[in-house]
C-alpha positions as CSV (number, residue, x, y, z in Angstrom):
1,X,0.0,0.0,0.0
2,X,1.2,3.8,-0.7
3,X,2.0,5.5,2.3
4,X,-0.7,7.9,2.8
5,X,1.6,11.1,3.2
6,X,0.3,14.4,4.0
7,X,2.0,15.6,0.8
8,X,-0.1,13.3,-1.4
9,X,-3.4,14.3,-0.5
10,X,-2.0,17.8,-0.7
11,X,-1.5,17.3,-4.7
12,X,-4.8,15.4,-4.7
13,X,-7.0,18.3,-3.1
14,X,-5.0,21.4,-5.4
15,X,-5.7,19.4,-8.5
16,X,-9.5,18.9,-7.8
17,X,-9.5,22.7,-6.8
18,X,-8.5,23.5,-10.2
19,X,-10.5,21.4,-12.0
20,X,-13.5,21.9,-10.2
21,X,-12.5,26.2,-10.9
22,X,-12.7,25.4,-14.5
23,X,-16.3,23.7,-14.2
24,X,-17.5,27.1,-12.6
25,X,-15.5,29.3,-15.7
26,X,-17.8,27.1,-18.0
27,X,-20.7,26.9,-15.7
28,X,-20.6,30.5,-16.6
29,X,-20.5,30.2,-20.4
30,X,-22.8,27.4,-20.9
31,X,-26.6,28.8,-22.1
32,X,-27.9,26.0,-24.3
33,X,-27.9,22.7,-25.0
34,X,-25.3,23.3,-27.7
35,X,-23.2,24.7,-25.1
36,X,-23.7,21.8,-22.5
37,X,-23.1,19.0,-25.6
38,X,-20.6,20.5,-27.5
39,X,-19.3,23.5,-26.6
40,X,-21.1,25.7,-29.0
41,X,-18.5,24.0,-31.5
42,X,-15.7,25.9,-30.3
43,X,-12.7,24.3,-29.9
44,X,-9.5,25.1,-31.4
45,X,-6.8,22.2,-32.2
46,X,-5.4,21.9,-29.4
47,X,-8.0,21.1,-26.6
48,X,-10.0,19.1,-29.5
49,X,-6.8,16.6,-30.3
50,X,-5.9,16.4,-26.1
51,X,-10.0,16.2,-25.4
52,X,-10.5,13.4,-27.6
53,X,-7.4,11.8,-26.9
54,X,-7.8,12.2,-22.7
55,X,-11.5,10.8,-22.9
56,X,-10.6,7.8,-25.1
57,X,-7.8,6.7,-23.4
58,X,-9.1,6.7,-19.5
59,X,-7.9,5.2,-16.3
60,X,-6.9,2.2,-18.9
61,X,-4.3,4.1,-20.1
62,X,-2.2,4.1,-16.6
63,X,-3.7,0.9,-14.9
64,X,-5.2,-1.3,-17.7
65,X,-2.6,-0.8,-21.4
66,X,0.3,-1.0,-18.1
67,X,-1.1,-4.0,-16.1
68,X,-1.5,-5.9,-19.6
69,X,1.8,-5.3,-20.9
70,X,2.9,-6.2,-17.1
71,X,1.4,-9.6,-18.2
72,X,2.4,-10.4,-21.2
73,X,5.5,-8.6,-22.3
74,X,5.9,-7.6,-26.0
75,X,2.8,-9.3,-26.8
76,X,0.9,-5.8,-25.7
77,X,2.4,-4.2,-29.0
78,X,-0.3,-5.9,-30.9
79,X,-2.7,-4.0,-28.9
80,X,-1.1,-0.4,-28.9
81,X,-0.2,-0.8,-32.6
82,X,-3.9,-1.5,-33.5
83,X,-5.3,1.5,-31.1
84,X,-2.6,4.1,-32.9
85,X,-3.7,3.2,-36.6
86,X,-7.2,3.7,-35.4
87,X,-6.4,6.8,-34.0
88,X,-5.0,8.1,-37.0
89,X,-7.6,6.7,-39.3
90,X,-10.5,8.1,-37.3
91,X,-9.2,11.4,-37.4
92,X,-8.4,11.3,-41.4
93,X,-10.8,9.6,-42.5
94,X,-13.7,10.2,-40.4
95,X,-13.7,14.1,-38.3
96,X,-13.9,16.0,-41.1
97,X,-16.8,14.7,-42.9
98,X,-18.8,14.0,-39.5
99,X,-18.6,18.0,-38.4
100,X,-19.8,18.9,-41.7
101,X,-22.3,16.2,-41.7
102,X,-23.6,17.0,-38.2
103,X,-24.0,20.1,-39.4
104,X,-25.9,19.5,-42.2
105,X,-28.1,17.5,-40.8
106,X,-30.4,20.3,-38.8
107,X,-27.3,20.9,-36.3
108,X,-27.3,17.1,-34.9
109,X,-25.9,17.2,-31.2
110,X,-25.5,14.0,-30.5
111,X,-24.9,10.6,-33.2
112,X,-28.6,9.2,-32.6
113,X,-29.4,12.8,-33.6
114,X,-27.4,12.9,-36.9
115,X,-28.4,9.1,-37.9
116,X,-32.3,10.0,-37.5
117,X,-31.8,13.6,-39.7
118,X,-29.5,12.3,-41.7
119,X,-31.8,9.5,-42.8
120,X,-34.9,11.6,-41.9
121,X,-36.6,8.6,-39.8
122,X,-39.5,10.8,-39.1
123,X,-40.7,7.5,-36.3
124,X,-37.8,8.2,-33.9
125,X,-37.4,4.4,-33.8
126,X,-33.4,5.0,-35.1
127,X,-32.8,7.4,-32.3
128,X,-34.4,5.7,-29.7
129,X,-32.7,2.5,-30.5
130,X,-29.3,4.1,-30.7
131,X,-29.5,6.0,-27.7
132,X,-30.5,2.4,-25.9
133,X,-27.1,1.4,-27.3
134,X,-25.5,4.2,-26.1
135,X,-27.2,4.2,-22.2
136,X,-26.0,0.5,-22.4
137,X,-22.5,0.4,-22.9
138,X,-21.5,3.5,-21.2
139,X,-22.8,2.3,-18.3
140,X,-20.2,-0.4,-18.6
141,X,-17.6,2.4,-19.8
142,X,-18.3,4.6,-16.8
143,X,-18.1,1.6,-14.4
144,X,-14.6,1.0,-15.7
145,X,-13.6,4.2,-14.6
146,X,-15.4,4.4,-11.4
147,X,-13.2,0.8,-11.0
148,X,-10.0,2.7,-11.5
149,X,-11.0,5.3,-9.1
150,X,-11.6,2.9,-6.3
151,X,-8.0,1.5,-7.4
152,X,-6.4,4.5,-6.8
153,X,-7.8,5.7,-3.7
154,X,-7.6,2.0,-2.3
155,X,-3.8,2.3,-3.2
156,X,-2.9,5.2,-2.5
157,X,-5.0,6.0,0.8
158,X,-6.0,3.1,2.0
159,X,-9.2,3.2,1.7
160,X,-11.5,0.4,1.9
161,X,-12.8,-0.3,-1.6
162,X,-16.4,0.8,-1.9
163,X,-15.5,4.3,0.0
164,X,-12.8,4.7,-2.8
165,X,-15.4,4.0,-5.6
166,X,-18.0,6.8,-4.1
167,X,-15.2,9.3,-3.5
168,X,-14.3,8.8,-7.1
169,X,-17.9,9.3,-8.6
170,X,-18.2,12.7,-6.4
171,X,-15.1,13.8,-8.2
172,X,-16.1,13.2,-11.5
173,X,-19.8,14.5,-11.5
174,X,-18.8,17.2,-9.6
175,X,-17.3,19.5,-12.2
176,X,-19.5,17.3,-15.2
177,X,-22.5,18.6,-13.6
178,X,-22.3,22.4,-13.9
179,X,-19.4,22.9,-16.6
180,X,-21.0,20.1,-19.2
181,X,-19.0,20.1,-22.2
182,X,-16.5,23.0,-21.6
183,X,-15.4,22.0,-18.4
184,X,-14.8,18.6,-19.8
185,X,-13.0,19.4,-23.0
186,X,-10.6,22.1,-21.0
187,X,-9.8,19.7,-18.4
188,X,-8.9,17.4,-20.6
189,X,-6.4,19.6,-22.2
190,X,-4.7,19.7,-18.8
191,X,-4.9,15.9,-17.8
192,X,-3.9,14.5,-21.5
193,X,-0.3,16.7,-20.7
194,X,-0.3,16.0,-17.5
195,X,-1.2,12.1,-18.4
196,X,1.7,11.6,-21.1
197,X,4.2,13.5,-19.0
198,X,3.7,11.2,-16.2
199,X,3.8,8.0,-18.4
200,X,6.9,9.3,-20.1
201,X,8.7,10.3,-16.6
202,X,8.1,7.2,-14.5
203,X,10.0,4.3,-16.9
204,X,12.9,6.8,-17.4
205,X,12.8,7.4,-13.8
206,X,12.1,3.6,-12.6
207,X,15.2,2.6,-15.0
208,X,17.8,5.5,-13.8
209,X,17.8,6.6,-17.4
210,X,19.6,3.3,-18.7
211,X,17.6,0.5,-20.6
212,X,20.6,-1.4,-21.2
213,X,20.1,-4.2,-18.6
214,X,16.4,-4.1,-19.1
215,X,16.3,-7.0,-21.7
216,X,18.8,-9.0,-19.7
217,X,16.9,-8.5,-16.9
218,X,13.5,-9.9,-18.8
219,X,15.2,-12.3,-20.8
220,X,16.7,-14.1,-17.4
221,X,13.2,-14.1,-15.9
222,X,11.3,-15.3,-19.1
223,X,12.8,-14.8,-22.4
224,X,8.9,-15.1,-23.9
225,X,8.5,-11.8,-22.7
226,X,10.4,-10.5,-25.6
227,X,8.5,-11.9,-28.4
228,X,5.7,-11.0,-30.3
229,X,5.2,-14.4,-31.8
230,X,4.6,-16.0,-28.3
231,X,2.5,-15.3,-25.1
232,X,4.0,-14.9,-22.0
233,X,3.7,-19.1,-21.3
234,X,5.8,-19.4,-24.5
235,X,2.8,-20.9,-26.8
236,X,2.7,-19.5,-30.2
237,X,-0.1,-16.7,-30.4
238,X,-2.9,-17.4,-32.7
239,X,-4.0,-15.6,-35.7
240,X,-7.2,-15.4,-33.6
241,X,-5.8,-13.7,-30.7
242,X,-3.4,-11.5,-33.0
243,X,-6.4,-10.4,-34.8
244,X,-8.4,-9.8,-31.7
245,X,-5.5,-7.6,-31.1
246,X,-5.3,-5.5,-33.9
247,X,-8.7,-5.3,-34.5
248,X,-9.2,-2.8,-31.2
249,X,-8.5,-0.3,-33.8
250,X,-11.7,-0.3,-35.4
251,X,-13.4,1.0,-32.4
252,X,-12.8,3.9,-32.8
253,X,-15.1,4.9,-35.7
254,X,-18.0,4.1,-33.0
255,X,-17.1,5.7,-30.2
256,X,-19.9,8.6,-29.2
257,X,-17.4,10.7,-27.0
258,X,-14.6,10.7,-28.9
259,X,-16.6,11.3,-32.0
260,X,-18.1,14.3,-30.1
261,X,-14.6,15.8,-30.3
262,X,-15.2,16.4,-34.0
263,X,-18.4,18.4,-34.3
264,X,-17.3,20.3,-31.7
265,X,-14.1,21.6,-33.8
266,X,-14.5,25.1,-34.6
267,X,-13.7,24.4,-38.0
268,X,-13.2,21.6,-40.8
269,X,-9.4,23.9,-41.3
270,X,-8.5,22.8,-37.7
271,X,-9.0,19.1,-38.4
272,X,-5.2,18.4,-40.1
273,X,-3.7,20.4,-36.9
274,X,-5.7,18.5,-34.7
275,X,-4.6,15.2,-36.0
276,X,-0.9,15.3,-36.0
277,X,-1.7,16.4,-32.2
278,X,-4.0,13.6,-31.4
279,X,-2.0,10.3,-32.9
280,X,1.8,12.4,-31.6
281,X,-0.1,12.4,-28.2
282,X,-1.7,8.6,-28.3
283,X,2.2,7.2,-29.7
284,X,4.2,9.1,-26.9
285,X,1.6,7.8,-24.8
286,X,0.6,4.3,-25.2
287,X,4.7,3.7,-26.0
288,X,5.0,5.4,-22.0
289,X,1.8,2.9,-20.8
290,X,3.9,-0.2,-22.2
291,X,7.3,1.0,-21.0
292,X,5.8,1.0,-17.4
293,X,4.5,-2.5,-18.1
294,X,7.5,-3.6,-19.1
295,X,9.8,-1.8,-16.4
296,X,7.7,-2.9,-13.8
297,X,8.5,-6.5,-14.5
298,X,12.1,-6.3,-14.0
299,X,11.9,-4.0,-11.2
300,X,9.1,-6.0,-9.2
301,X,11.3,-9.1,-9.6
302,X,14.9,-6.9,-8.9
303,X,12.8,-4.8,-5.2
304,X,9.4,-6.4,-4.6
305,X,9.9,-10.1,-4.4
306,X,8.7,-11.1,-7.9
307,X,5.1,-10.6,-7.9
308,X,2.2,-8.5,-7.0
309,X,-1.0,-8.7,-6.1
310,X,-3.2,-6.7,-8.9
311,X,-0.9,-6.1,-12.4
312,X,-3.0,-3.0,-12.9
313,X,-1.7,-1.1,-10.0
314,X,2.1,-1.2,-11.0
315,X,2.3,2.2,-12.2
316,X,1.5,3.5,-8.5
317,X,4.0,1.1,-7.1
318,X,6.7,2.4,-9.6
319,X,5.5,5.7,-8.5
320,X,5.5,5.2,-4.8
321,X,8.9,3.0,-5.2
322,X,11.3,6.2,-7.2
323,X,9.8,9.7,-6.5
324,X,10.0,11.9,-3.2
325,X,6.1,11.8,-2.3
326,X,5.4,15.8,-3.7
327,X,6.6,14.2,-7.1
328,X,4.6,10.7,-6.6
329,X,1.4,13.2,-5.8
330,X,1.4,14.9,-9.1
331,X,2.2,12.1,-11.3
332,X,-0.5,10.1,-8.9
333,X,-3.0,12.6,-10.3
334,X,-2.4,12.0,-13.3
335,X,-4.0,8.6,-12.9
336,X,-7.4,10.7,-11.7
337,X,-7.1,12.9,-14.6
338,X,-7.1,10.0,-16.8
339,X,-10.5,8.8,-15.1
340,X,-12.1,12.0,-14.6
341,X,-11.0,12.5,-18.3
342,X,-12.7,9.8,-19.8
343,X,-16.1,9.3,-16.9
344,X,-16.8,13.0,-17.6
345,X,-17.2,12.2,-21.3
346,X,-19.3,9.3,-21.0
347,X,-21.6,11.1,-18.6
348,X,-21.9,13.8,-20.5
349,X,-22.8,11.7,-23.8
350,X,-25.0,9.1,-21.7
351,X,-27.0,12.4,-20.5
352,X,-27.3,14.4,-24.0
353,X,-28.7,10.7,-25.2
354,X,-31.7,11.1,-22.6
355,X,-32.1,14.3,-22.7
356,X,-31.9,15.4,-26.6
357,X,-32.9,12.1,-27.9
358,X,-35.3,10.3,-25.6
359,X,-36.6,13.1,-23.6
360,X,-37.0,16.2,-26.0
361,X,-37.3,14.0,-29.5
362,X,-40.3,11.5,-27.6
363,X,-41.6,12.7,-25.1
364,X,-41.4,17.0,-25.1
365,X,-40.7,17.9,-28.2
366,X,-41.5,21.4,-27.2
367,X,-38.9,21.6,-24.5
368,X,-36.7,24.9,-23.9
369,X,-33.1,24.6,-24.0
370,X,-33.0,25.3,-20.2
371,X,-35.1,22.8,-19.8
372,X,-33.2,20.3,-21.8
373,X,-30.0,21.2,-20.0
374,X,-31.6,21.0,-16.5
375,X,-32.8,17.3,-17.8
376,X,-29.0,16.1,-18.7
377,X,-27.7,17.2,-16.0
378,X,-30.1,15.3,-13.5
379,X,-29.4,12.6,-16.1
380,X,-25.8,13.0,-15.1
381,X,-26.4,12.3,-11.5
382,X,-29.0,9.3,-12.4
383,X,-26.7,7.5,-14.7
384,X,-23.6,8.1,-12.0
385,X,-25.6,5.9,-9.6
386,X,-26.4,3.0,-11.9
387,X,-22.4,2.8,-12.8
388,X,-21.5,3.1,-9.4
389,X,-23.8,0.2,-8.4
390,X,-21.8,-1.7,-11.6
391,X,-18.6,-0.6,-10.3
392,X,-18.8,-2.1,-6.5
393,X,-17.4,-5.5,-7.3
394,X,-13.6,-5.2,-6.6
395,X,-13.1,-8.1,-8.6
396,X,-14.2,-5.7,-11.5
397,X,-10.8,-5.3,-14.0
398,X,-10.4,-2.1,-16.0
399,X,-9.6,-3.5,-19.3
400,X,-12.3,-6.2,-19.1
401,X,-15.2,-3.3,-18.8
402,X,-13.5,-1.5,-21.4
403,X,-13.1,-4.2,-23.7
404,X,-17.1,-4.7,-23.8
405,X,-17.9,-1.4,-24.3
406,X,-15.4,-0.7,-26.8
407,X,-16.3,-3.5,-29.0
408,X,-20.5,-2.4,-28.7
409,X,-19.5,0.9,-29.7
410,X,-17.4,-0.1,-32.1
411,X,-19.9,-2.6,-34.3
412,X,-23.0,-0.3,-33.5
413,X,-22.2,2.6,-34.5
414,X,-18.7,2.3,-36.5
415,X,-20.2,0.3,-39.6
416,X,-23.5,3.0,-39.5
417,X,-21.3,6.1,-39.1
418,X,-18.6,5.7,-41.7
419,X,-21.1,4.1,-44.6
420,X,-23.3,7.6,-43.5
421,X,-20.3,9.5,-44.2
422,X,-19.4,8.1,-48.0
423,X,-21.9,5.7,-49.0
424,X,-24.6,7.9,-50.9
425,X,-27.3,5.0,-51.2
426,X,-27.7,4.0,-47.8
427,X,-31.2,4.3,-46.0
428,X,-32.8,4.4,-42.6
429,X,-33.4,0.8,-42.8
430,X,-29.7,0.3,-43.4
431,X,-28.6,2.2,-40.5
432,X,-31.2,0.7,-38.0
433,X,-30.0,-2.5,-39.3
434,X,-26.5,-2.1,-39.0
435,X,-27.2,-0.7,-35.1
436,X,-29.0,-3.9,-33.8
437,X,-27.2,-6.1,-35.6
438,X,-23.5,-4.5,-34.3
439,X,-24.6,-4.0,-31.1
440,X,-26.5,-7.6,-30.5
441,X,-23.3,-9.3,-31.9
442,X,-21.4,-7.9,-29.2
443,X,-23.7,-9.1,-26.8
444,X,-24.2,-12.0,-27.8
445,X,-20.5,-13.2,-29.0
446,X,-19.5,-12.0,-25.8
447,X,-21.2,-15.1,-24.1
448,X,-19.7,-17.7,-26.2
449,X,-16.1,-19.5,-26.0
450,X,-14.5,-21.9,-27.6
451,X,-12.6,-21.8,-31.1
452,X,-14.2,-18.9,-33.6
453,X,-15.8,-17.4,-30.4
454,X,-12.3,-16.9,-29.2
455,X,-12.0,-13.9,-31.5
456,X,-12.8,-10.1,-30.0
457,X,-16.3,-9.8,-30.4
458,X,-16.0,-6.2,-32.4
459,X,-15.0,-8.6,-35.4
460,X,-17.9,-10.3,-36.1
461,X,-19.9,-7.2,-34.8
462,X,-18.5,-4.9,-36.9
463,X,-18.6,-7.4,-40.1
464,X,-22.2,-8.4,-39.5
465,X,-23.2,-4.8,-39.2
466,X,-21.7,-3.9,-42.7
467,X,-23.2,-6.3,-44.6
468,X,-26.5,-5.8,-42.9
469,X,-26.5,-2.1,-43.9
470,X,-25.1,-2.7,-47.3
471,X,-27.8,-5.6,-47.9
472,X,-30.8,-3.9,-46.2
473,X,-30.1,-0.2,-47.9
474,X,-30.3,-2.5,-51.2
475,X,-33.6,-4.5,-50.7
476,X,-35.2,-1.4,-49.6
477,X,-34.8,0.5,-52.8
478,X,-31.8,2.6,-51.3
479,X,-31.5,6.1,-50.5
480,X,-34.7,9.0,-50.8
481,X,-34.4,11.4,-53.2
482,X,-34.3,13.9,-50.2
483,X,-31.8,12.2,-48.6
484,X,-29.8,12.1,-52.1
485,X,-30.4,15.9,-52.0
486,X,-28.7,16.3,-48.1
487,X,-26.4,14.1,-49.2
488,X,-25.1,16.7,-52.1
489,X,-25.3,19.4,-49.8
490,X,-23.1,17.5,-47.6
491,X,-20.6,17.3,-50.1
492,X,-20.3,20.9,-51.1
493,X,-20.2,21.8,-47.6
494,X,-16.9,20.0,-47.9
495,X,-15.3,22.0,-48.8
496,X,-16.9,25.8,-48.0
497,X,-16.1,24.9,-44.3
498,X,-12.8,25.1,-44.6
């Protein structure tokens, strides 16, 4: 356990201070739902790239991508590799043509809102269905970070579990509740630096600047460390398992609060800017998350007696182990920036689903904009509850929670948005199609094993879901001529949004 030093909870209570003083600068700034969702579309390179990057990555980043790579050696460069090329393609291929889309499409908020106008599913069955999606994963999302939270405070103070949990949900809604999208994107910009300078410090630090015994060290304990052909048992990996690897990377065309990120640019000139920030901040810090894995094995078997308890605590322990505890307190927060970072944004999203699309589009259409900000952010508090009930089994792990959201994001909305983007003759059929099919995949897939069922259920999700929209769009006579039309529109907008 981390000594619980005065100096610690110092750090801790100056970082909330700040971040809670930006939730009251946006408080201040935040008049309509526009503003609460997406930050009146305002964001400039830098806090888009840092905001996007900061809310995908999450406590996973410092406790999961570390505590994996603790486990299995080289084997986590599948993994990384995959999430990098999916960073990069989301943001080439996808950010552009989804802010000018959203915007075409009446001003859509929120992705259920862009499906139903971009379709124009005047039955609300499209949004409705997505935002179940949407409310359904992110509850396992959120729970993930409210895990991590009890993680840290259980590590680091001592706390007993469940108290750690609670604490960590106050943080998070605290400043989510009043600041909504401003406070989140803002703070983000401060924990994605903060979050890559602390996984860059610590392995340097841990290692005294010198690498040069590291793969003696791991070759003497187990030389399968050091491949990427073999797990850490030294049984060849599957093309299954490297597959299931890789294919993390697709998840990222699905992902509501990262794709938020894009509408909210402040314009379709900023999106190349934003991109070389967004994959340079992902490589520096996903390389970081698996140096720390790696360290950590060769210095928990050189100081610690060989093994630990919980993999996805050794970044604290490295922490704790080689900095003077005002250091360890700051790089310690970076661990709750990377929650708050992420459980902020999933909040926020889970909340603009209830309130824009099941609240204002079904049941009061006629509903101010104070009125629909009032409702997302009691939705806030509701959906904080139901994820903190999720997150109260200890035996919970980060990267399991993630991996099931992930993958139903992925397949339900990844196939649906990018087809939306360049495929002229989808229909609504298509897209509500490729929704239930993705996301029951995932469900489903995720209860099997054995053989094929081996495989990362976002494969099969996000295949099924392709060819459903593609063979559904077809049989249903394609694409409106008014949604032919949009889709024109769409296209000049191209390029006079610049």
């Amino acid at each position: 356990m981390i000594e619980n030093s005065v100096a610690i909870s110092f750090t801790f209570i100056a970082y909330l201070v700040v971040m809670l003083s930006i939730g009251l600068w946006a408080y201040k700034r935040t008049t309509s739902s526009e503003d609460y969702f997406l930050g009146g579309r305002s964001l400039g390179p830098w806090p888009a790239a840092l905001s996007a990057g900061a809310s995908d990555m999450s406590g996973w980043l410092l406790l999961g991508l570390p505590g994996y790579a603790y486990a299995s050696g080289m084997e986590s460069i599948w993994l990384a590799g995959g999430l990098l090329v999916g960073t990069w393609l989301n943001w080439l291929i996808c950010a552009k043509r989804l802010r000018t889309y959203s915007i075409v499409a009446n001003n859509s908020l929120t992705i259920p809102a862009y499906l139903a106008q971009r379709f124009e599913d005047k039955s609300k069955l499209l949004q409705s269905i997505s935002a179940v999606f949407i409310l359904l994963f992110f509850l396992f999302y959120t729970s993930s970070g409210l895990v991590a939270g009890g993680k840290l405070f259980e590590t680091v103070f001592g706390f007993d579990y469940s108290t750690a949990v609670v604490i960590g949900t106050i943080c998070v809604v605290s400043y989510t509740l009043f600041g909504g999208f401003l406070a989140v994107s803002w703070t983000d910009l401060i924990q994605g630096l903060l979050m890559v300078a602390a996984l860059m410090i610590v392995p340097i630090v841990a290692m005294e600047g010198s690498f040069g015994e590291l793969g003696q060290t791991l070759n003497a304990k187990n030389p399968e460390l050091l491949t990427l052909w073999n797990d850490a048992k030294g049984e060849p990996l599957t093309a299954i398992a490297i597959i299931s690897l890789v294919a993390w990377g697709l998840g990222y065309f699905g992902q509501p609060h990262i794709l938020a990120r894009f509408k909210a640019t402040r314009s379709n000139g900023d999106i190349a800017t934003a991109r070389r920030i967004a994959v340079s901040w992902t490589a520096l810090s996903m390389t970081g998350a698996l140096l720390i894995g790696v360290v950590g094995i060769a210095y928990v078997d050189t100081h610690l007696g060989g093994s630990i308890k919980d993999g996805e605590t050794i970044f604290m322990l490295l922490v704790n182990a080689v900095f003077h505890p005002v250091i360890a307190g700051i790089l310690l927060a970076a661990i709750l920036a990377a929650i708050m970072s992420t459980a902020d944004s999933q909040l926020l999203v889970s909340s603009s689903a209830l309130a824009e699309d099941f609240y204002k589009q079904v049941f009061r259409p006629q509903a101010s904009q104070e009125e629909i900000v009032k409702v997302g952010r009691l939705a806030v508090i509701a959906l904080s509850l139901v994820a903190l009930l999720l997150a109260m089994n200890p035996e919970s792990t980060v990267l399991g929670l993630v991996s099931y959201a992930w993958a139903g994001f992925g397949a339900a909305f990844g196939p649906a948005l990018l087809l939306s983007l360049f495929w002229k003759d989808m229909n609504r059929n298509g897209a509500l199609a490729g929704v239930v099919v993705g996301g029951v995949t995932v469900v489903v897939w995720k209860q099997l094993t054995g053989g094929i069922f081996d495989l990362y259920e976002i494969v099969p999700g996000f295949i099924f879901a392709s060819v459903a929209i593609i063979l559904v769009s077809k049989f249903t006579g394609g694409a409106s001529p008014s949604v032919l039309k949009t889709h024109e529109e769409y296209e000049s907008k191209l390029i006079s949004l610049d």
